[in-house]
N, C-alpha and C positions, 0 to 999 in steps of 0.2 A: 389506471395511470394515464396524466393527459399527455399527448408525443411531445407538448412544449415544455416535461419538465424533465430533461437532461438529468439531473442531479438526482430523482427517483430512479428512473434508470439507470445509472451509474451504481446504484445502493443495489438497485435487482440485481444485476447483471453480476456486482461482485458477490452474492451470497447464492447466485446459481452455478458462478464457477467454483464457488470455494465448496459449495457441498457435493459436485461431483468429483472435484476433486481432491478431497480430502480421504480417500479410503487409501489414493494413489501417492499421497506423501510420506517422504523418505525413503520411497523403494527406489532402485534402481529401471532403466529400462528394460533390461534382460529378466529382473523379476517382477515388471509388473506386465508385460508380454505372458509370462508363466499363468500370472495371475490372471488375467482379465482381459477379455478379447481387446475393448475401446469404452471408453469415456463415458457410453453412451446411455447410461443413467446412473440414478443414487442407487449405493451399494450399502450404506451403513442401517445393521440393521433388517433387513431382508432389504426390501425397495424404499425405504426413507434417506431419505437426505437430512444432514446437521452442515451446519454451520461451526467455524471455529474461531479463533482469534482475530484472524482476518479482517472477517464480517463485521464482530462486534466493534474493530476499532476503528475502524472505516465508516463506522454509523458516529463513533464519537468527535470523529476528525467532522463530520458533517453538521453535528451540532455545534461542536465549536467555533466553527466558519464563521454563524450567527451572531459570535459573539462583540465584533465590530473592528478595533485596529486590532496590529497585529500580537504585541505587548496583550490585546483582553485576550485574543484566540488562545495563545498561547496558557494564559493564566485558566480558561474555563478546559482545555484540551488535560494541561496537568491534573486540577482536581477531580475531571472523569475520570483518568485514568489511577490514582490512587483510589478510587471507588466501587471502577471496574475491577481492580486488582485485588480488591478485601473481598468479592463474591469468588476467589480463587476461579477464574476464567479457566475454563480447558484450551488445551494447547499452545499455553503462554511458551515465547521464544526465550532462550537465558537470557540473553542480552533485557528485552524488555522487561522481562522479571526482574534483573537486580537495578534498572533503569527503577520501575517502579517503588522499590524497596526505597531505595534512595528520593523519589515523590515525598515518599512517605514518611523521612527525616527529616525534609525541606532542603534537600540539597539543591545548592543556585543550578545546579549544571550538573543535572542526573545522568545524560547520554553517557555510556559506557564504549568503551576502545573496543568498536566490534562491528565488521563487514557483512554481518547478519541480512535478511531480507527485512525484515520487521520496520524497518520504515518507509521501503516501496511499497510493500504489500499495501499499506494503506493511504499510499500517496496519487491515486488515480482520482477519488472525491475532489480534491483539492482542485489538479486540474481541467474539471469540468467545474468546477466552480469557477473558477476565476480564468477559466480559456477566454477569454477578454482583458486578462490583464500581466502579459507578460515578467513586467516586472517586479509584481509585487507575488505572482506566484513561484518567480525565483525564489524571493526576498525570504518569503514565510514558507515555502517549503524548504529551505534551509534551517530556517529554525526550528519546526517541529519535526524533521527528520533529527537535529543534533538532540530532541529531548530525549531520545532511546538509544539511539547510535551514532557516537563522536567521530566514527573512522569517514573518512572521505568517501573512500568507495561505497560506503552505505549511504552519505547524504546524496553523489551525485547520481546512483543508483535512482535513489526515491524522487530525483529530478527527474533524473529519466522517466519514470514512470510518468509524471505531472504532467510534463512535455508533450509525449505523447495521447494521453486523456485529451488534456487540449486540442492538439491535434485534431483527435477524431471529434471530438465534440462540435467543433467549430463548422463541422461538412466540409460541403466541395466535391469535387470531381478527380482527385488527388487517388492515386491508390496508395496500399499500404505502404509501400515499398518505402516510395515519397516521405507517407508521412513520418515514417520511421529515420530516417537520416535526414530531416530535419531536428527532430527528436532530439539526434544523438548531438546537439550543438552544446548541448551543456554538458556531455562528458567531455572532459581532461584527463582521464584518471586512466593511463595507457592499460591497465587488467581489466578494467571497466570495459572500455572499449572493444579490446579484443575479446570479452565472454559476448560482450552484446551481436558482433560482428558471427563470430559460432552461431548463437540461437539464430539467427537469420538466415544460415544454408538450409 
């Protein structure tokens, strides 16, 4: 992978975090302490690593990028994801499964009422794609956060996430701290805000 292509990196990095941690989703801290000393490799399986929903839609969200204004992104992002969804995906979130289902009627406006992760999780692609163009990775990370999940706090969740991406994408001399309450300029959403401000102690 050449160091000038961001956006490969971006795709590594989410299916390296997403297969060590996937053995550690849905436990609590206190039981995965029980379980598992640290993070510090793939556990599914003896010592292999998978990947899960994550990965795969984060790789879809990347092809669709490609697809030109935001109206095509959106149009090639929905028929992956009604295609990925017929291969019955492991570890589909509810929300994006009955998002999906609805793909798959041709509902205008398939995102479902639901504060779910399922549209952050794959909203970091986006902004290392477009961390040069503020505006329009508002614009369209808005809209394909609302293709799975309508609630607020999930779209401006998955901004957050963009934000960020961007952020680091772009370098600099900035540490995290920085980059991260920069980030947080496009949460509004007072729950939002105060869970982001927790993960931060």
């Amino acid at each position: 992978m050449h160091d000038r292509d961001p956006l490969s990196g971006a795709l590594l990095g989410v299916a390296l975090g997403d297969a060590l941690g996937l053995p550690f989703e849905g436990l609590s801290a206190r039981r995965m302490s029980r379980r598992f000393e640290s993070p510090d490799r793939f556990r599914l399986l003896g010592r292999t690593g998978f990947v899960s929903d994550d990965t795969e839609q984060s790789a879809l969200v990347a092809q669709a990028l490609t697809a030109g204004d935001d109206e095509s992104v959106i149009r090639s992002l929905r028929r992956s994801m009604v295609g990925w969804f017929l291969r019955l995906p492991f570890g589909i979130g509810g929300a994006t499964l009955r998002s999906c289902i609805r793909m798959l009627f041709g509902a205008r406006r398939p995102g479902v009422r639901s504060a779910g992760n399922g549209a952050a999780m794959r909203a970091g692609i986006l902004g290392v794609h477009l961390r040069g163009a503020p505006d329009r990775r508002r614009r369209l990370g808005r809209m394909l956060a609302r293709l799975t999940h309508d609630d607020e706090r999930a779209v401006q969740a998955a901004l957050y996430v963009a934000e960020l991406a961007a952020e680091c994408a772009r370098g600099g001399d900035e540490d995290l701290a920085t980059l991260v309450d920069r980030a947080r300029s496009v949460v509004s959403h007072p729950e939002l805000a105060a869970a982001i401000a927790r993960g931060g102690r």
